[in-house]
N, CA, C and O atoms as a printed pandas DataFrame, in Angstrom:
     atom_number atom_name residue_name chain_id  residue_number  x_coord  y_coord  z_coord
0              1         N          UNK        A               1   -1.624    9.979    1.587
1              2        CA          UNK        A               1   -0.823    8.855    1.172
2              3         C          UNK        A               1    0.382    9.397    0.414
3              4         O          UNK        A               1    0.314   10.415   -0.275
4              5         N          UNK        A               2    1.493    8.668    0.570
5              6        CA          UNK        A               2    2.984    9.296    0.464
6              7         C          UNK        A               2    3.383    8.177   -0.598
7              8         O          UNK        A               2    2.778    7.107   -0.530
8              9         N          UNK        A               3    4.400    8.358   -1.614
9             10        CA          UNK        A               3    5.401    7.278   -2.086
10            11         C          UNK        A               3    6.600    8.172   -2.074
11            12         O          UNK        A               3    6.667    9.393   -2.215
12            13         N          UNK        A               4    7.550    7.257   -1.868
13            14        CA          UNK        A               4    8.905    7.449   -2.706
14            15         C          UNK        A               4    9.110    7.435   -4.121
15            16         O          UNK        A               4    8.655    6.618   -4.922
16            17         N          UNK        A               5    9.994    8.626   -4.393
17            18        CA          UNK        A               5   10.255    8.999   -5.676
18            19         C          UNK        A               5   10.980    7.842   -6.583
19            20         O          UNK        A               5   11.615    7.005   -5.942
20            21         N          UNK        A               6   10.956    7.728   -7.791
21            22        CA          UNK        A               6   11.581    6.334   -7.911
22            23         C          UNK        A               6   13.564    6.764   -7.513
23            24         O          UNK        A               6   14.313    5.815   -7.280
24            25         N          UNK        A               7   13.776    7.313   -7.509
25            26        CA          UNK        A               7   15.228    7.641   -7.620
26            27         C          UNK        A               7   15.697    7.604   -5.773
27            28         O          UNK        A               7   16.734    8.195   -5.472
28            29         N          UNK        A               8   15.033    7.028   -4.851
29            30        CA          UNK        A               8   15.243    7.198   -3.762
30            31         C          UNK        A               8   15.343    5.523   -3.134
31            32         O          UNK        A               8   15.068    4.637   -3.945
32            33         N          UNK        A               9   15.598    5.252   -2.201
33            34        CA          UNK        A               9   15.471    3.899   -1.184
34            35         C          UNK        A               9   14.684    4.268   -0.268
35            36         O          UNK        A               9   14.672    5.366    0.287
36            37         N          UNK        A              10   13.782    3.080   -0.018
37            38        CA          UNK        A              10   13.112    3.283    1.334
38            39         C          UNK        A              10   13.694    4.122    2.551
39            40         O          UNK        A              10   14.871    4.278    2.876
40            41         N          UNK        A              11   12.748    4.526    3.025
41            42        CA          UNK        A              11   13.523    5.504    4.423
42            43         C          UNK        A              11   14.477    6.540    4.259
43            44         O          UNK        A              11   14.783    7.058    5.333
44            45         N          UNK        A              12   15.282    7.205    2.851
45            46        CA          UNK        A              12   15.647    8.166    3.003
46            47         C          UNK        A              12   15.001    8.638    1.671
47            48         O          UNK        A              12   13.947    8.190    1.220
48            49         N          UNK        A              13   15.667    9.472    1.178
49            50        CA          UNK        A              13   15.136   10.869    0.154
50            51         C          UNK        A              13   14.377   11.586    0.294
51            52         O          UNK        A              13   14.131   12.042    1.411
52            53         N          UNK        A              14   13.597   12.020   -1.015
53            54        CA          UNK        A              14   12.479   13.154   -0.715
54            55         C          UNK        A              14   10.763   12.099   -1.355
55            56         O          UNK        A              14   10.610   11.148   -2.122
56            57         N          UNK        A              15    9.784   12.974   -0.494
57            58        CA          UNK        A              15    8.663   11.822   -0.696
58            59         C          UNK        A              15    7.790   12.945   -1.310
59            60         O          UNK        A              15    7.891   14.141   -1.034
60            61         N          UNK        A              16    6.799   12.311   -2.302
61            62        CA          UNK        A              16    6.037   13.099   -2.890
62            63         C          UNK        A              16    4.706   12.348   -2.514
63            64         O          UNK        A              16    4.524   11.141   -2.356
64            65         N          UNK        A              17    3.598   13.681   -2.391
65            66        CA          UNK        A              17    2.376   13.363   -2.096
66            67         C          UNK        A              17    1.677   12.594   -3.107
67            68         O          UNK        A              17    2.383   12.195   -4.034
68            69         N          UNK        A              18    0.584   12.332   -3.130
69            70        CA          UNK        A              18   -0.209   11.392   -4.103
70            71         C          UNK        A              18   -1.434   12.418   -4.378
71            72         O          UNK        A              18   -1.723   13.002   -3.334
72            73         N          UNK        A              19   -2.356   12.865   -5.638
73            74        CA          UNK        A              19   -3.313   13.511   -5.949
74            75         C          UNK        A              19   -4.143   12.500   -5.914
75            76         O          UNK        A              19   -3.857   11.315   -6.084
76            77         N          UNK        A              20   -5.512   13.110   -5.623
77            78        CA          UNK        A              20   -6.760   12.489   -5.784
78            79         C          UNK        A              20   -6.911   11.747   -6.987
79            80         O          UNK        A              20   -7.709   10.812   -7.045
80            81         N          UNK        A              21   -6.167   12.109   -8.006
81            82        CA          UNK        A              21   -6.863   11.176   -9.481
82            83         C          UNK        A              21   -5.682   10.008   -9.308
83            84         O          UNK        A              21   -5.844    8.928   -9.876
84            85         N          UNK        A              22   -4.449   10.269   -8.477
85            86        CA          UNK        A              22   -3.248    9.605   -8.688
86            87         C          UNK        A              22   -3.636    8.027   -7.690
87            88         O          UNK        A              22   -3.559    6.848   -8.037
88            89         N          UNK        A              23   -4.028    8.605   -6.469
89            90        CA          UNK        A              23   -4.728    7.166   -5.399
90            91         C          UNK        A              23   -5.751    6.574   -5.901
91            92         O          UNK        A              23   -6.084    5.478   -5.451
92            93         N          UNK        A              24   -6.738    7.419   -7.344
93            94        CA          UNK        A              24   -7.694    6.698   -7.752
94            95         C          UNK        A              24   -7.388    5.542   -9.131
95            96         O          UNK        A              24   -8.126    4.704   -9.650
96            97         N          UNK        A              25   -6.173    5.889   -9.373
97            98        CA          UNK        A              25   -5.699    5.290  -10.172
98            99         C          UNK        A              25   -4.976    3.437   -9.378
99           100         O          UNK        A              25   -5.024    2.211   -9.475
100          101         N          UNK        A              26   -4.412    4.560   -8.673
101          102        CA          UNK        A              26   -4.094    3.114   -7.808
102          103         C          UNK        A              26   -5.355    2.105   -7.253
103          104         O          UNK        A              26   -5.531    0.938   -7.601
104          105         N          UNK        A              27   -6.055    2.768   -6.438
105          106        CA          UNK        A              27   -7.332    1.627   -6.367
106          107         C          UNK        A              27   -7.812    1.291   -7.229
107          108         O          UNK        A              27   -8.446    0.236   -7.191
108          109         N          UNK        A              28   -7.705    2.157   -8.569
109          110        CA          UNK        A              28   -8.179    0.777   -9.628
110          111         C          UNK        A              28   -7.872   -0.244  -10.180
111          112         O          UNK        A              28   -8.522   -1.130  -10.734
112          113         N          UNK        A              29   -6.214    0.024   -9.896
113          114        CA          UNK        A              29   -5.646   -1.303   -9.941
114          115         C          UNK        A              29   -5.756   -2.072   -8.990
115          116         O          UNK        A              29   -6.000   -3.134   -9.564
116          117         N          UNK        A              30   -5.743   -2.345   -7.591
117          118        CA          UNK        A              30   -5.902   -3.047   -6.867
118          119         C          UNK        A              30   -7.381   -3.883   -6.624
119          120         O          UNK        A              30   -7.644   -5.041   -6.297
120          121         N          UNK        A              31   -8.269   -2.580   -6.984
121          122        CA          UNK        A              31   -9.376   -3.140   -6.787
122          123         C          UNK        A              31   -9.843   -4.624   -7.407
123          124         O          UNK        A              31  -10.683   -5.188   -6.707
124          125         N          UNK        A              32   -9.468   -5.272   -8.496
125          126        CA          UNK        A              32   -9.769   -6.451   -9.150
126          127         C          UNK        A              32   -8.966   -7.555   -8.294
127          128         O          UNK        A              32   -9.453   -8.662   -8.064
128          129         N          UNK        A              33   -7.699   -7.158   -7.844
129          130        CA          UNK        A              33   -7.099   -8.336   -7.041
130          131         C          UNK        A              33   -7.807   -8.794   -5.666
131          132         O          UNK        A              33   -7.463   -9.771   -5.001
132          133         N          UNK        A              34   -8.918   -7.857   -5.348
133          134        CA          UNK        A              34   -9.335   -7.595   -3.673
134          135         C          UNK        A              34  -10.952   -8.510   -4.107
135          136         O          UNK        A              34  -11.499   -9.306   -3.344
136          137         N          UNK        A              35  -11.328   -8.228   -5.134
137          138        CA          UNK        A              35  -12.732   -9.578   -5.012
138          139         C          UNK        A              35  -12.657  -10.908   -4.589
139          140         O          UNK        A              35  -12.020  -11.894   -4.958
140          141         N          UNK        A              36  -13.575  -10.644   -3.613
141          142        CA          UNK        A              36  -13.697  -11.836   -3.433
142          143         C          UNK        A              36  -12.502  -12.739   -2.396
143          144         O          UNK        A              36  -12.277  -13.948   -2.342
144          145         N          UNK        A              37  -11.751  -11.327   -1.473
145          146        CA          UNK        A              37  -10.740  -11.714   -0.634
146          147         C          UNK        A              37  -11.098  -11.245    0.870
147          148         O          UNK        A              37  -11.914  -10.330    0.973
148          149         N          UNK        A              38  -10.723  -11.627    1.669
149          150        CA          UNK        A              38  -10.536  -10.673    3.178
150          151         C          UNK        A              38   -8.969  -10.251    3.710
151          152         O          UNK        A              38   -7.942  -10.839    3.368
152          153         N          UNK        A              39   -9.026   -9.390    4.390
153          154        CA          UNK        A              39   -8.266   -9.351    5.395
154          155         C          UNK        A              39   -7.942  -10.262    6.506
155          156         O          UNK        A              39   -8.645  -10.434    7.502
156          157         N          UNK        A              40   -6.425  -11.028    6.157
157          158        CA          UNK        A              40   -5.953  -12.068    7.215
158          159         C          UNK        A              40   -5.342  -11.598    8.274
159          160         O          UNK        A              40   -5.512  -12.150    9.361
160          161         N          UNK        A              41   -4.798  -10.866    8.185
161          162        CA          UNK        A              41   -3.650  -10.363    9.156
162          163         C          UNK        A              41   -3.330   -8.445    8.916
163          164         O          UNK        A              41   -3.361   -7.870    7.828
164          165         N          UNK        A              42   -3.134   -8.005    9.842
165          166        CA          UNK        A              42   -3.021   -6.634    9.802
166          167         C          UNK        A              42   -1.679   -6.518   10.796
167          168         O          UNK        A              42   -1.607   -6.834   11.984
168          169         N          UNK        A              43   -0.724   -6.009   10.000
169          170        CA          UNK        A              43    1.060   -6.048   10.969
170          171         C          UNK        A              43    1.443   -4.487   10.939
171          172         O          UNK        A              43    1.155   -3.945    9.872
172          173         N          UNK        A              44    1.993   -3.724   11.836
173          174        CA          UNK        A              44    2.512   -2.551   12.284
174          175         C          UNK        A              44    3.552   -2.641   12.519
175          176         O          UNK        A              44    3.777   -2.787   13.721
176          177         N          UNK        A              45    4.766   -2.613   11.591
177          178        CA          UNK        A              45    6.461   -2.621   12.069
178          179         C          UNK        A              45    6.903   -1.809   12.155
179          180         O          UNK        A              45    8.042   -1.846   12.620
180          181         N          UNK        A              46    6.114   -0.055   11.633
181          182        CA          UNK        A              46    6.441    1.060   12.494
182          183         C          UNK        A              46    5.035    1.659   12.800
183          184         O          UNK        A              46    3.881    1.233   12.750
184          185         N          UNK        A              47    5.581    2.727   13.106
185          186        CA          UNK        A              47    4.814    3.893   13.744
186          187         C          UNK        A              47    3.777    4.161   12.461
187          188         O          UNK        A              47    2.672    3.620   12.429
188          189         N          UNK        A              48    4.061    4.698   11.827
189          190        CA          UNK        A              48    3.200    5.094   10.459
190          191         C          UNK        A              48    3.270    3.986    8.945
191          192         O          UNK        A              48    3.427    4.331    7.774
192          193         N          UNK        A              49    3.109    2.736    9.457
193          194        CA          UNK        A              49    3.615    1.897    8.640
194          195         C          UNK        A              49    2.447    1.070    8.953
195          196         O          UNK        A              49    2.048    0.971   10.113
196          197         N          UNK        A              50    1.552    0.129    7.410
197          198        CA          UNK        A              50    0.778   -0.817    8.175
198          199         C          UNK        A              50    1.260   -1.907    6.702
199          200         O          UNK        A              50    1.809   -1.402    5.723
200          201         N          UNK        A              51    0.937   -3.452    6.779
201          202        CA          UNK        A              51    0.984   -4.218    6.211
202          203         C          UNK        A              51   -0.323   -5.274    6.231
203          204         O          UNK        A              51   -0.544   -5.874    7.283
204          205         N          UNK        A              52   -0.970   -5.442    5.359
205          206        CA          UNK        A              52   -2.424   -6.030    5.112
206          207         C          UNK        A              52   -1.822   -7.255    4.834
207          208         O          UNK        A              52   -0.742   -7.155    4.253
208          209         N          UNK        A              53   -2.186   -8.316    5.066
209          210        CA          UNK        A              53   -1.987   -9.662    4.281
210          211         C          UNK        A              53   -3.532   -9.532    4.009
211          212         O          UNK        A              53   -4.406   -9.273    4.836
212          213         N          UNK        A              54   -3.657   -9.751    2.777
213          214        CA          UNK        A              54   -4.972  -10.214    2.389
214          215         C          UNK        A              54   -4.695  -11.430    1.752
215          216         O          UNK        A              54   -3.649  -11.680    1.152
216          217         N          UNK        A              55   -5.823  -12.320    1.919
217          218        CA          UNK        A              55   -6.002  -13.911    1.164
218          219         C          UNK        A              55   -7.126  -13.681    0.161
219          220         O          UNK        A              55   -8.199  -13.087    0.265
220          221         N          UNK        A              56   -6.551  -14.327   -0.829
221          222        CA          UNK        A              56   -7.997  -14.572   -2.088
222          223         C          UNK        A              56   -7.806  -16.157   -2.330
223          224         O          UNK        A              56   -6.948  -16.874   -1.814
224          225         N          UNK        A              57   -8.579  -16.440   -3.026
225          226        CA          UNK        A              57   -8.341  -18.100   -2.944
226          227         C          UNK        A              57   -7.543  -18.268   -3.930
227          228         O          UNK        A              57   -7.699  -17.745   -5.034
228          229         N          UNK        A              58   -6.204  -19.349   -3.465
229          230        CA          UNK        A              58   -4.986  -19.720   -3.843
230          231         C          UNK        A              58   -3.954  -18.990   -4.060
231          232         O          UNK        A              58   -2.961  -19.470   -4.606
232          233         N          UNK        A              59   -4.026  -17.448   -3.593
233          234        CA          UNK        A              59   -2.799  -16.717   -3.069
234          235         C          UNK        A              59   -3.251  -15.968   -1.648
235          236         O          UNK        A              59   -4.244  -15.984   -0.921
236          237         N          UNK        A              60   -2.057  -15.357   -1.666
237          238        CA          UNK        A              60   -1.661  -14.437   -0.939
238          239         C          UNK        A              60   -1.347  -13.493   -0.905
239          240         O          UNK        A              60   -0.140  -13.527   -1.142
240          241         N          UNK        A              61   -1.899  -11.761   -0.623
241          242        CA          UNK        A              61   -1.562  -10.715   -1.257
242          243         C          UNK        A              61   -0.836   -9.832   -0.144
243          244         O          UNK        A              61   -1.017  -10.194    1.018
244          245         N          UNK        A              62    0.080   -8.553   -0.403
245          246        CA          UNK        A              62    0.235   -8.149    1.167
246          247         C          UNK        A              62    0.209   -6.168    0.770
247          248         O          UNK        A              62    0.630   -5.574   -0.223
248          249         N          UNK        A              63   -0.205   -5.845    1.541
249          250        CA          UNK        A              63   -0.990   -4.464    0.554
250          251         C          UNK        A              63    0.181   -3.623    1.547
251          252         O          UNK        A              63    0.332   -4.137    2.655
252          253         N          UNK        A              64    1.011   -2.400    1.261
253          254        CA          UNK        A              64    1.788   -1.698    2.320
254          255         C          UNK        A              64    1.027   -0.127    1.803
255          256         O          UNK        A              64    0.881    0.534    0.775
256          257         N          UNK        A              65    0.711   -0.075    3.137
257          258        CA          UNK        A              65    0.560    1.488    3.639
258          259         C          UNK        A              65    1.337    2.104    4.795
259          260         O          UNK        A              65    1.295    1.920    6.011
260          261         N          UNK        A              66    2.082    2.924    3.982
261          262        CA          UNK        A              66    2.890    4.293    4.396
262          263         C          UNK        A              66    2.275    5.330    4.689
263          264         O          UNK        A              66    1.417    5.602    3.850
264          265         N          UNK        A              67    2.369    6.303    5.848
265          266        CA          UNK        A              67    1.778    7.328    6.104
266          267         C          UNK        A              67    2.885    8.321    6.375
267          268         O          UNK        A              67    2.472    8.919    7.369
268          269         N          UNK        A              68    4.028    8.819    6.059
269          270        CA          UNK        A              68    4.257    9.436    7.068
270          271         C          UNK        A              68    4.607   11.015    5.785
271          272         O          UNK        A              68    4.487   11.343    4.605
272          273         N          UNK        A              69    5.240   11.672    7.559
273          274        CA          UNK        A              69    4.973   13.186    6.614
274          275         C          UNK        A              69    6.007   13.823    6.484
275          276         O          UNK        A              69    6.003   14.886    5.863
């Protein structure tokens, strides 16, 4: 799993990898928004690009995963 550096725009600059404690940090934040929700919709607008809509009751969440290298 990849992010952009904050000093960059989508699709160009330089991308830095994510560490094991760094993605675990992130699922722990996410993890409390995801009880008790499913997966509505799963969208691919690129190649290494996915977009989750997940539903919980009375929103709407939309999760982006980037893969690329």
């Amino acid at each position: 799993m990849e992010l952009f550096t904050d000093n960059t725009t989508a699709g160009r600059g330089q991308l830095m990898a994510l560490t094991a404690t760094e993605i675990s940090k992130v699922l722990g934040e996410i993890a409390p928004l995801l009880v008790k929700s499913w997966i509505q919709k799963i969208y691919q607008p690129t190649e290494r690009t996915l977009i989750l809509e997940v539903r919980a009751p009375g929103r709407t969440l939309r999760l982006l995963i980037s893969c690329h290298s």
